[in-house]
N, C-alpha and C positions, 0 to 999 in steps of 0.2 A: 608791154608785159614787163611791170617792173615790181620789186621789192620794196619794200619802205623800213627802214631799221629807225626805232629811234633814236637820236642822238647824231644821226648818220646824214640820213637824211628829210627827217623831220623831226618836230619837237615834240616832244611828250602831250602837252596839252592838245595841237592840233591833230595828234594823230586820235586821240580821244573825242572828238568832236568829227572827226569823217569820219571813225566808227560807226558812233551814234545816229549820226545823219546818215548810213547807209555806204558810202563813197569807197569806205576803207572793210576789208574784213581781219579780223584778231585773227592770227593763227596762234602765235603764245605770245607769251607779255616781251614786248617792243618791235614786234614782225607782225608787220600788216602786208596784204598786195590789194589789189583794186578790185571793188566787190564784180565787175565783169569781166574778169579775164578770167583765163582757165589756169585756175588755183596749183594742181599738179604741175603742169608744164612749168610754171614761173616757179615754183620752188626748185624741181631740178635743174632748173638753167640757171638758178641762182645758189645752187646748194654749195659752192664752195666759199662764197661768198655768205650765205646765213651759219653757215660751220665756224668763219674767221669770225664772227659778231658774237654767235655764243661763246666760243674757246677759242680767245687771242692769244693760250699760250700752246694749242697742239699745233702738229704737224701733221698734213696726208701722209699716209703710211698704203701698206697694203697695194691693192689694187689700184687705187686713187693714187697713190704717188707716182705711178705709171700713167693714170688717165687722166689726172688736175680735173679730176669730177667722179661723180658718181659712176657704181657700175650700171652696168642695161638693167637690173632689179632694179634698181634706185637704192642701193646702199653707198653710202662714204665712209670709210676708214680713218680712223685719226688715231693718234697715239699722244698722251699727256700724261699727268701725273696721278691720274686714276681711272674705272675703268666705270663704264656709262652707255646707255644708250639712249638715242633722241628719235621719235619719231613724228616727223612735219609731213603728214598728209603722206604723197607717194614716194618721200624722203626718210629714210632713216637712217640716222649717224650713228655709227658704232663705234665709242672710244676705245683705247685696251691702254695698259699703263706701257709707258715708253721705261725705256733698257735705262740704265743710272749715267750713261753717258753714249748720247744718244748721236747720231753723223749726221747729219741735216742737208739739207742744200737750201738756196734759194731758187723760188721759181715764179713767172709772172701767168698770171690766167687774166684773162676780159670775158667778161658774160654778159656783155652787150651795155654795160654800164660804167663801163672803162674799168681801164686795165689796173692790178692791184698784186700785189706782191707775199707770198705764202711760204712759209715752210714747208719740205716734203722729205720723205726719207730718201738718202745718198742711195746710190746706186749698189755701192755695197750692203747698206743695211736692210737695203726694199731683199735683195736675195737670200740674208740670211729669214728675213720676217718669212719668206714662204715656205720657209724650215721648220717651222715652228711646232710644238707639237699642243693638239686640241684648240689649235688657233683660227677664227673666224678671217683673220687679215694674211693668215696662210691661206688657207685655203679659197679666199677669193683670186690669189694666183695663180690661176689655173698654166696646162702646162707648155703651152703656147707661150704664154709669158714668162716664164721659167728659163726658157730656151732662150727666147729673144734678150735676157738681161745677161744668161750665161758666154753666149756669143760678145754682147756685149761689152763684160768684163773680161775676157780673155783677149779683145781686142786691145783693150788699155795696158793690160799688163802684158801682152806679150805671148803668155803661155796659161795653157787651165793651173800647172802646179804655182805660179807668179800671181795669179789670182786668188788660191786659195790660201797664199802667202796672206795676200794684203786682207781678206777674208778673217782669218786666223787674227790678225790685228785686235780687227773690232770685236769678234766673238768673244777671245779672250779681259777685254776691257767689261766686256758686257756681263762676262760670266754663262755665254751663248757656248755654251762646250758641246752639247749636244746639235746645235745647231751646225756650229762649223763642221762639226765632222760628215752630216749630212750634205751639205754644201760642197765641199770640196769632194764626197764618194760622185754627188751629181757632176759636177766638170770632169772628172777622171773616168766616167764609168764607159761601160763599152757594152752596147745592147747585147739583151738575153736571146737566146735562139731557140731556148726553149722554157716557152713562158709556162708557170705551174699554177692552180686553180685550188682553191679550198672550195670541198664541195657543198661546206654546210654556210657557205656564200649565201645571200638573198638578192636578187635583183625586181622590186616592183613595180611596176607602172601606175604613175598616181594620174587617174583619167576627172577631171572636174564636166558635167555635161556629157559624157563620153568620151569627152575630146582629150588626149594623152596630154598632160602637164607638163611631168618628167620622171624623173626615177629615183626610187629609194631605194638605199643598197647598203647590204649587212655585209661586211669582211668576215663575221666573224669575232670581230671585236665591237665595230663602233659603227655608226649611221651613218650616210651620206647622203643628204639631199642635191639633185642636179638638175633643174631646170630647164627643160628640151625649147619649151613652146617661148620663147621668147617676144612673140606680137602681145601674150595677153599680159592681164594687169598682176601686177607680185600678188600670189595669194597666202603662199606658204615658202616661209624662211625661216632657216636655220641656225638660231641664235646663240645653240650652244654647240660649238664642232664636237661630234661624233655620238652625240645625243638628236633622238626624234626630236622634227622639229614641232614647235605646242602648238601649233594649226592641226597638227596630225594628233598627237598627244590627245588633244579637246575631243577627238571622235572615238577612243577607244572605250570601250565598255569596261565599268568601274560599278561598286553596289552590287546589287544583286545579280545585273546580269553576269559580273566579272565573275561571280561564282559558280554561276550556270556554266560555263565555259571551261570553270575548273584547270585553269591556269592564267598566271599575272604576267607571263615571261611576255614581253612584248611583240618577239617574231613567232611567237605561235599565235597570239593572237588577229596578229595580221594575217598571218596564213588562214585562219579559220575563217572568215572573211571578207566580203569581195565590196560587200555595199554600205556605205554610213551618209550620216547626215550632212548638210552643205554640197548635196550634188557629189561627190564625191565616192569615185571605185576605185579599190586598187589589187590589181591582178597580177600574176605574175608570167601573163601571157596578152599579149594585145590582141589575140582573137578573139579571147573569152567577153572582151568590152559589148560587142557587138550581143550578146549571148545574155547582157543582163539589162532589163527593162528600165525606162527612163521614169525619174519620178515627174509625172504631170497631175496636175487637179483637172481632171476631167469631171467630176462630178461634185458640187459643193453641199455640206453639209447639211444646210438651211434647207435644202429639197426635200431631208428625209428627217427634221424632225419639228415638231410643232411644242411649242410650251417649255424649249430646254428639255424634250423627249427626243431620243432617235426612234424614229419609227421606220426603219429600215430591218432587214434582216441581220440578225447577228450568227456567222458563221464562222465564230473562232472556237477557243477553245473551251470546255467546260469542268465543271466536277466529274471523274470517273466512277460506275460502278463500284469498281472493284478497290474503294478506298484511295485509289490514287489522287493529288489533292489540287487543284488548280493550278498553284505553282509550278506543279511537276509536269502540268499540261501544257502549262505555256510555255516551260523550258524545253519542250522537246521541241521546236519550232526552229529553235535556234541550233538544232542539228546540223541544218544546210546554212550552206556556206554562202548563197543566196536570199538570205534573210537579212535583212537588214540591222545594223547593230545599234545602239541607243548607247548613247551616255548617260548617267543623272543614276542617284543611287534608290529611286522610287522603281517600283516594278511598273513594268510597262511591255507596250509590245508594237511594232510597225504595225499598219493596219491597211485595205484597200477599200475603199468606199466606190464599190462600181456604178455605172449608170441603172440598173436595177433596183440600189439601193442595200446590196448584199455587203456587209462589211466583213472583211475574212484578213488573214493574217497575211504582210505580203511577200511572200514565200515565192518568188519567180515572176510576184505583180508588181507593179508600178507602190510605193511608198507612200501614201496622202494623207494618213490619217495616224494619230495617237493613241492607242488605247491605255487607260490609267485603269484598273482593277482596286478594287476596295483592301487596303493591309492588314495585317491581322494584330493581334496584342495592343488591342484599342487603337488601330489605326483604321477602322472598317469606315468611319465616316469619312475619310481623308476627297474623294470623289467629292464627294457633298458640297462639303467647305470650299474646296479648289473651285467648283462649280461658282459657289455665290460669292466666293473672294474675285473672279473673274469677271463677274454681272456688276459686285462695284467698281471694277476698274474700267468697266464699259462706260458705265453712268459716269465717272468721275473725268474720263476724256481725254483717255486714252486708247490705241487702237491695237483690240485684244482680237487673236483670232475668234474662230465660233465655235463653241463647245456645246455639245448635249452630254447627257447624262442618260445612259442606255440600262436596261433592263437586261440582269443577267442571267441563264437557265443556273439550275439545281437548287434555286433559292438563295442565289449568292448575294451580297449586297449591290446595289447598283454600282456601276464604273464610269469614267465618265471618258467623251470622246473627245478627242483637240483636234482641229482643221490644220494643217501642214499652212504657214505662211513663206516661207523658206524657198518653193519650188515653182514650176514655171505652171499658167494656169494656162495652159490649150497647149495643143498641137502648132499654132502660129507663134505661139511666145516666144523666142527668140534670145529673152534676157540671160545673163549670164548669174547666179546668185548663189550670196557665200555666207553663211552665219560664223560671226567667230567672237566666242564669247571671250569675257574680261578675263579670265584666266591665260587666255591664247594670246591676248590684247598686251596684258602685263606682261607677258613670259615666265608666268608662275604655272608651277606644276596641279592638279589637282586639290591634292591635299590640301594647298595652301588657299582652299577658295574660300576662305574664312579670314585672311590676312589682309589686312586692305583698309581703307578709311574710302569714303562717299567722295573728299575730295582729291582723291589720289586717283577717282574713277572721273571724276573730271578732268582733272590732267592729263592723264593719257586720252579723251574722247577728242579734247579739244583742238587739237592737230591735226587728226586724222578725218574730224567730220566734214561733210561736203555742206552743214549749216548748223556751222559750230555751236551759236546763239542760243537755236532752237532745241538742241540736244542738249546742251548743259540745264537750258529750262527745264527738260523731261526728266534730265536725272535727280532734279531737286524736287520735283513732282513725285517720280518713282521714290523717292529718298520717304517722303511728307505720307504716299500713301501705303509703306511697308510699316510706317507706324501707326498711322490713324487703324491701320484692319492688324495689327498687331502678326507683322509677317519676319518672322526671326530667320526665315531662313532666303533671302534676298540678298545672296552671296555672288563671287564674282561668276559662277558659272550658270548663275540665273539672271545674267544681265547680257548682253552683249549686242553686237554690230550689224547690221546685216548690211552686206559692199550687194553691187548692183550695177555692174556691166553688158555693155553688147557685145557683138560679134566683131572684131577690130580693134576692140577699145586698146591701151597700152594701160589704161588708169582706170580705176573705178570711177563713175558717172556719179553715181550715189554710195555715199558712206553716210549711216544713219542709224540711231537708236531702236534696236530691234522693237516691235509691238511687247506690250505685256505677256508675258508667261511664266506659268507655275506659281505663281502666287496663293498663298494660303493662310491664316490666321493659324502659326502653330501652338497660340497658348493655349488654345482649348484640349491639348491632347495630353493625354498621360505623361508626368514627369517633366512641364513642359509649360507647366503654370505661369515659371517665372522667367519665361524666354526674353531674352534680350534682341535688339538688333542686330544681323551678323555682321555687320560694317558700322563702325562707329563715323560720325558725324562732329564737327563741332566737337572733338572730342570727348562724344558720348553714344552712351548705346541703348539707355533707358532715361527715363522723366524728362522727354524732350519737348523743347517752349517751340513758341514762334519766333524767338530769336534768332534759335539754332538753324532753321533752316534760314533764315533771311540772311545769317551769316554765312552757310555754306554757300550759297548763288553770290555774294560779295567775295569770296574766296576766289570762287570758280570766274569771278571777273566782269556777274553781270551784275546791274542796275537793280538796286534793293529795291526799290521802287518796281518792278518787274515781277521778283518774289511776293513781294504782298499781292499783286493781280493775281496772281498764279496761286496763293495759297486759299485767297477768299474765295476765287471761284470753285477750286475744288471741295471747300466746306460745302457752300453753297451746292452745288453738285451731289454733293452725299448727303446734308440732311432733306435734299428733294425727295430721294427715293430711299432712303435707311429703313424708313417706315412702310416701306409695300412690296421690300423683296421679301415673294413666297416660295416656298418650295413646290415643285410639278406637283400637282394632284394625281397624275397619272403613276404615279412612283410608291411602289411599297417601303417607305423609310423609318426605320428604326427611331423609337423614342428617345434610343440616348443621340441619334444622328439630327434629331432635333433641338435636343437638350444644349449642343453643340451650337448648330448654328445659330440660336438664342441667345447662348455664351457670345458668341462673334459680333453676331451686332450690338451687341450691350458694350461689350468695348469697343468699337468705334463709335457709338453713339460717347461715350462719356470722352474720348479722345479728340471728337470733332468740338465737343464743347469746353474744353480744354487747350482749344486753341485761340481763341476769340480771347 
């Protein structure tokens, strides 16, 4: 189980040719390990040693300058002349900018590949860093640690006030004023006896599979993620201290539902509550775990519909009598706190697809299913399109869940249905499974799921995947077929991860590019003619060649030669079937909902020939 640096321990060209050959796998450009070891393991055993290769001029700081390695998450600590993060599979380095004169030591680590010599922070300045305030390398000090350096600095100097002397030294060099003072209350202080509580405090339990994680905790002021379950793999970290961490962030309900909700404050909406996507509950009682239903697919879609029809029962909501109007029907669902919440700014609703075939809202049921309802202000074809944007990402080879397109009472337009890929399929599944899209991925908020380049979605994929090769392929596919069906809105939080663990695991088994979803052709809709890509490429977002993608996959590191296979077969692929996707006969669909899909294939008919 070893590392391969180049320059280090091999040379550029040979590590390029055991690539190739299979022998060697890329984690990022000059870090290779052996394509049969176990990828995780060898990068934390080697993480202080691939940290010295990237940044030969930081120091371990934080937590790390105490352990000469990572924490049990698999985080390392550095501190340099600017602030960064790196993440290498079940590794991720977090720099923060070092103090303008900064107390250093020397220290030697071996990680099985002989011993090598490191920067770390002095013993005085590792104790002022867990002073810090909204500091990620404070707060990995937890207070065990705190204690064992305080003791230890009071042994050297003699006394806590002789410590906070030589304390004061540095802080003051450093311009750490608030830090020393913190520091030296800690040596001096003398326990409370009577401890006091803010009661608009939060404490949650974040349960992944029902199984308790760890705990989110509101003071009042700021977040605190803490991580209980320490056997399983890191799912959610905390990248900006005293802000939700963006794994959590990714699940909260934004669009339309955010306004069903009728507030954006973030602890009300966790209180309102209990169930989101990736497996994922969070209570503020670990009995209530046990009290809400697991999402399983007990029953698959393909059973209850023929022709892209559901012919199941449809038991949600509908038009009221009395004027009240769909939307208002399906937002009352989301009353109980046991309703499962949705992200993405399309209306939508959780759904239960029983062994009957009865599809209903899943209000206290197990979560399996999607419901997409037709929009209003000329978005009523939106179902439609998603439906046959989905049939050519089938045909074109990729792996899209199953979707019908359902029949809805009071004469609504049709909706259409999406299969849950995300959750475990039986009662014997046993996997452990986490969706986290490219916004959670990046550590970009929301808002920002529009900020991003194609190959900036490579860069971060390609560390992380458990088949690197094969994922950067898909994202240049995915890249190739948001333009060929002209899908402008193929942004960072319509892309993402899906991790895939066991029972045991410490690392995820499978990191890989989620199946297609939500894809749709949005130039054919109102105001929306002249839609661009929402991720530029090759720096571009419209009139894109075949260069651009063959350059994006030479970007991202793979074999141009590789992209042209990759781009003619998907041609090929689409003009097979361009020409014989119909719409269900069983389906009462609007003239302009056809007028639409006509539009759709007419641009990708002229796109795929515009590729050649």
């Amino acid at each position: 189980m070893a590392i391969h640096l180049v320059g280090e321990t091999l040379d550029k060209t040979r590590s390029h040719y055991m690539a190739e050959t299979g022998k060697l796998v890329q984690l990022m450009r000059g870090i290779y390990v052996d394509a049969g070891d176990d990828i995780d393991a060898v990068v934390l055993k080697h993480a202080v040693r691939i940290a010295k290769y990237l940044y030969p001029q930081a120091y371990l700081s934080g937590a790390s300058a105490a352990l000469l390695g990572p924490t049990r998450d698999g985080r390392l600590f550095l501190s340099a002349r600017r602030k960064q993060r790196t993440r290498i599979r079940a590794l991720e380095i977090i720099q923060n900018e070092a103090p303008k004169q900064p107390s250093v030591g020397d220290a030697v680590v071996d990680d099985g590949m002989g011993e090598f010599h490191v920067h770390v922070s002095s013993i005085r300045q590792r104790f002022l860093e867990a002073f810090r305030l909204r500091s990620e390398h404070a707060t990995s000090i937890d207070e065990e640690m705190r204690a064992t350096i305080a003791t230890r600095l009071i042994d050297e100097y003699g006394s806590a006030q002789a410590a906070a002397d030589a304390l004061w030294v540095l802080a003051r060099a450093n311009e750490w004023h608030r830090e020393g003072e913190a520091a030296e209350h800690y040596l001096q202080r003398k326990p409370s006896t009577t401890p006091t509580k803010n009661e608009a405090a939060l404490d949650f339990i974040v349960a992944w599979h029902g199984a308790p994680l760890g705990h989110l905790t509101h003071d009042g002021f700021e977040w605190r993620w803490q991580q209980t379950d320490r056997q399983g793999p890191p799912l959610i970290r905390q990248t900006t201290p005293g802000k939700l961490p963006p794994f959590i962030v990714a699940l909260l309900p934004e669009g339309w539902l955010e306004k069903v909700l009728k507030d954006k404050d973030e602890r009300t909406l966790l209180r309102s509550g209990k169930r989101y996507m990736s497996n994922i509950t969070i209570v503020e009682r670990e009995a209530e775990l046990v009290t809400l239903p697991p999402d399983v697919l007990l029953t698959r879609l393909e059973k209850y519909s023929t022709d892209g029809v559901f012919t199941g029962t449809y038991a949600g909501p509908g038009r009221s009598e009395i004027e009240k109007n769909f939307e208002a029907n399906l937002a009352q669902i989301y009353a109980r706190a046991d309703t499962p919440r949705l992200s993405g700014v399309q209306i939508k609703a959780p759904m239960y697809l029983d062994p009957t075939g009865a599809l209903s809202p899943a209000t206290g049921k197990p979560f399996t299913h999607i419901l997409k309802p037709a929009g209003t202000s000329g978005y009523d074809a939106l179902p439609v399109v998603e439906w046959v944007a989905m049939a050519l990402g089938r045909a074109a080879g990729f792996e899209v869940p199953a979707t019908a397109l359902l029949v809805m009472p009071d004469k609504m337009p049709p909706a259409l249905v999406v299969e849950r890929f995300d959750i475990r399929e039986g009662h014997n599944d046993k996997r452990m499974l986490a969706l986290e899209d490219l916004c959670s991925v990046l550590d970009l908020p929301t808002t920002a799921k529009y900020d991003g380049t194609m190959e900036r979605v490579a860069r971060a994929v390609r560390p992380l995947s458990t088949a690197p090769d094969d994922d950067l392929l898909i994202i240049v596919r995915r890249a190739l077929f948001a333009w060929l069906i002209a899908d402008g809105d193929m942004h960072l939080k319509n892309m993402a991860l899906l991790k895939i663990a066991t029972p045991g695991d410490k690392q995820f088994a499978s990191v890989r590019m989620a199946p297609l979803y939500d894809a749709v052709t949005t130039r054919v809709f109102p105001n929306l003619k002249h839609d661009r890509l929402a991720l530029k490429l090759n720096g571009k977002d419209d009139n894109l060649r075949r260069v651009d993608f063959r350059t994006l996959a030479t970007t991202a590191g793979l074999r141009a030669s590789d992209a042209e296979v990759a781009i003619d077969d998907m041609l090929q692929r689409l003009r097979g079937v361009i020409d014989h996707i119909t719409l269900p006969k069983a389906l009462e669909i609007s003239d302009d909902a056809r007028e639409m899909v006509a539009q759709m294939l007419d641009i990708c008919r002229t796109r795929i020939e515009g590729m050649t």
